[in-house]
N, C-alpha and C positions, 0 to 999 in steps of 0.2 A: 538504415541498414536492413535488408533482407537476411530474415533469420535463417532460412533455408542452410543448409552447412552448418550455422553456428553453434557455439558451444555458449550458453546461453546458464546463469542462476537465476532462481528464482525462491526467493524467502516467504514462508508462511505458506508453503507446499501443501501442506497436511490437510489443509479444508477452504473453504469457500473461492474466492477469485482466484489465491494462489494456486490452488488445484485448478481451477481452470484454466488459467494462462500457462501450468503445464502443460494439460491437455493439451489448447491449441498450438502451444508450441511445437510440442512431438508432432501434432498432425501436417504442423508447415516443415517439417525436415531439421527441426533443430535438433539439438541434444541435450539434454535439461539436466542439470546438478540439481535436484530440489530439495530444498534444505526447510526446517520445521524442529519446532521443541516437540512438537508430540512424533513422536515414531510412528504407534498405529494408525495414524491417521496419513501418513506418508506412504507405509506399507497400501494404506485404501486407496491412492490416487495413483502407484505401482499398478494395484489390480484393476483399475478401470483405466491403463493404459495399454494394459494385455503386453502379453510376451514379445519377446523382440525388441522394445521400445527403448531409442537412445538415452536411457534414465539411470542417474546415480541418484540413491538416496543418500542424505548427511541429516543427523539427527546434531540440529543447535541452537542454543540461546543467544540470539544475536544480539542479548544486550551483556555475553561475556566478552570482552576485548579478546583474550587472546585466545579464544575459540576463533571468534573473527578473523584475528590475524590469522587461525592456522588453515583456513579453508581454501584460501587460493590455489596454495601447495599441492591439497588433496584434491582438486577439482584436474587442475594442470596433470597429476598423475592418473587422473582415470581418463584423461580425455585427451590430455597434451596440448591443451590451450585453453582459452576463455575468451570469448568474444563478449559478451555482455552480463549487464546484472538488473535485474528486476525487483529491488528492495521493496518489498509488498507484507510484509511482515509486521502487523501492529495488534495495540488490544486498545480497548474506550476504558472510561474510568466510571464507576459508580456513578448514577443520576442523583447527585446532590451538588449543591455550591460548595465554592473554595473554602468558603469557611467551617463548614462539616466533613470539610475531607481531610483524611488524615496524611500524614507527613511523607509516609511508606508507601503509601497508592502513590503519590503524588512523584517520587523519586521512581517506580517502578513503571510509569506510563513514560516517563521523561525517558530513563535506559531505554525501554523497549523503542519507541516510537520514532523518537532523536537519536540518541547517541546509536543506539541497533545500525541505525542507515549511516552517520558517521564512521561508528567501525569497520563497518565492511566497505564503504566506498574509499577509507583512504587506503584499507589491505588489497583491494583488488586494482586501485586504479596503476600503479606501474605495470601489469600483465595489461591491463586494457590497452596504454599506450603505445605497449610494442605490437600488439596488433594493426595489420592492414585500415582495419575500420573496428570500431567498437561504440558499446551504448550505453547507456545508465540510464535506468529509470529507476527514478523516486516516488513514491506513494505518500502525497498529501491527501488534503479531505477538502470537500467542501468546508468543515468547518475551521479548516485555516484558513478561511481569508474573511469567513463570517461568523460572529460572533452565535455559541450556541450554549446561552443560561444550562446549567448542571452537568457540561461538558466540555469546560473552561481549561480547565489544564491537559486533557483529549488536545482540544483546539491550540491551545500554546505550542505542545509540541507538534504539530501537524503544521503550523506557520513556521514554526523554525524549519520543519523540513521543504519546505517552498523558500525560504528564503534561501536558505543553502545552497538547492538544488540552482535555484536560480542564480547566485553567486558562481555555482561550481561553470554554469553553463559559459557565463562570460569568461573566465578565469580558462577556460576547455576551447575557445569559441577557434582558433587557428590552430589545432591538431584533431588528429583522429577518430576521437572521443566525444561521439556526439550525447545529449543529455538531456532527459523530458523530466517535468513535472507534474503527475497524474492527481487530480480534483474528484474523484468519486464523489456522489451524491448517493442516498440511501439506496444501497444493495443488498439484496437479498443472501446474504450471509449468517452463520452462527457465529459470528463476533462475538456475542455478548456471553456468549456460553466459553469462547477461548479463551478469554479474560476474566472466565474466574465468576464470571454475571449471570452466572442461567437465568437468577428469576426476574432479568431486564431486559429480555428480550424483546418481549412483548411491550416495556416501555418506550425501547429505541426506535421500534416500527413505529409507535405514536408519534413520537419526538418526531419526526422526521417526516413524515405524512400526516401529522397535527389532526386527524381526524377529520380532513376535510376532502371533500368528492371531487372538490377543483386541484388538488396535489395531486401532482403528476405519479404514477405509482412507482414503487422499488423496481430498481433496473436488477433482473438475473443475471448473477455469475457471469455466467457464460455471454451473455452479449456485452456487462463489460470486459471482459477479455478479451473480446474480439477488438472492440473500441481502443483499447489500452495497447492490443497487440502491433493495432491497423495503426496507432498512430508511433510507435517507436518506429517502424518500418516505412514512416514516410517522414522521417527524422521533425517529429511537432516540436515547437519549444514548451508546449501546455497543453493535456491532453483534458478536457472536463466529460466526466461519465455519467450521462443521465438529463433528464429534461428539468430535472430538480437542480444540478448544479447549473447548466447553462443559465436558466432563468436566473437562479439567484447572483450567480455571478455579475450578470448583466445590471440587476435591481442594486447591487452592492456598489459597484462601480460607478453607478450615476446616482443613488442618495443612500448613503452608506444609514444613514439612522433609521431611515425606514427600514430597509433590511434589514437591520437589527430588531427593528419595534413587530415587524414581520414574526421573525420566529420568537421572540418573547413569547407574544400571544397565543402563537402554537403552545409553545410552553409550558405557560404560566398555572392554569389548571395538572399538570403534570407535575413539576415541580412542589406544589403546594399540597400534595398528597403522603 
């Protein structure tokens, strides 16, 4: 689906990818609902879209249901339809294992990450239906589909959202409603600081580029949203962002233990700190 014309949501507006796939949205001719718990930081991706720009802000917690439910309503009333949704809205959980993690994290990664994309894909999908053409993307991770020590319930909820997505695609595959599932690999984002993690920033860069010169480096923002944008608009069943997810995907797929015994190692000194 060519965004151009369309009326387009996009969750977790307020900072890093999500702001970017606003941006290039606007700049391809869409119209962007962009939606975010934090406001000011919504209002900041308003001001580096500059005046003029087809943008509704909506300040939300996508992991409140009937918040969820009420956004379709107020999208269709600023815009008078809805062609797509870009559920891109997540947080990581604390760098420790399942067993030092507590009950409340563990429930608030699962709303946010899971249920957040459930909510809103089952409130928006009858407006999508009755449109001409329309799209859903879902925001997995690389670390749904590969196992990542002290990001374990992160990665739970990130395979449910693959799974889903995946589910939803078949379940979509003879109507209107076409449906990707995006794979990021380490991006350059303040994730860790929106989830509440400032002082693991600096962890999750390691986690993920394990301190090594042969790891491929953090893909910017903006070029995965070009990636992510480029592949809704050539309707992908799987879109993977970064040279860090292709590879590993690839390494997972044909010996899934090593892939795993892979990033342990990255790990294992982080972890044990």
């Amino acid at each position: 689906m060519r965004v151009n014309g369309k009326v387009i949501v996009v969750t977790g507006a307020g900072s890093g990818m999500g702001r970017e796939l606003t941006l290039l949205l606007l700049a391809r001719g869409a119209k962007v609902a962009a939606a975010d718990l934090n406001m000011v930081g919504l209002q900041e991706t308003a001001s580096l879209a500059g005046q003029g720009a087809q943008l509704e802000l909506f300040e939300l917690d996508v992991s409140d249901k009937a918040a969820a439910e009420a956004l379709p309503q107020k999208v269709i009333d600023r815009f008078g339809a809805v062609d797509g949704i870009i559920n891109n809205a997540g947080i990581i959980q604390p760098m420790v294992p399942v067993a030092d993690l507590d009950y409340g994290v563990i429930q608030k990664v699962l709303n946010v990450n899971f249920y957040g994309v459930l909510y809103l894909t089952k409130a928006f999908l009858p407006h999508l239906k009755a449109r001409p053409e329309a799209h859903i993307v879902n925001t997995s991770s690389m670390g749904g589909f590969l196992p990542v020590p002290g990001q374990t319930i992160y990665g739970a909820s990130k395979a449910a959202v693959k799974l889903f997505t995946e589910g939803l695609w078949s379940e979509l595959a003879d109507t209107n409603v076409k449906v990707t599932v995006v794979f990021p690999g380490a991006i350059q984002t303040n994730i860790a600081t929106n989830s509440g993690l400032g002082d693991y920033q600096e962890k999750m860069e390691q986690q993920m580029s394990g301190g090594s010169a042969k790891t491929p480096p953090m893909t910017p923002a903006p070029e995965a949203a070009r990636i992510i944008v480029d592949g809704m608009e050539a309707d992908h069943f799987r879109v993977l962002v970064g040279k860090d997810a292709r590879f590993l995907d690839l390494l997972y797929r044909l010996a899934p233990k090593r892939a795993a015994g892979f990033i342990y190692k990255q790990m294992r000194s982080i972890l044990a700190k």
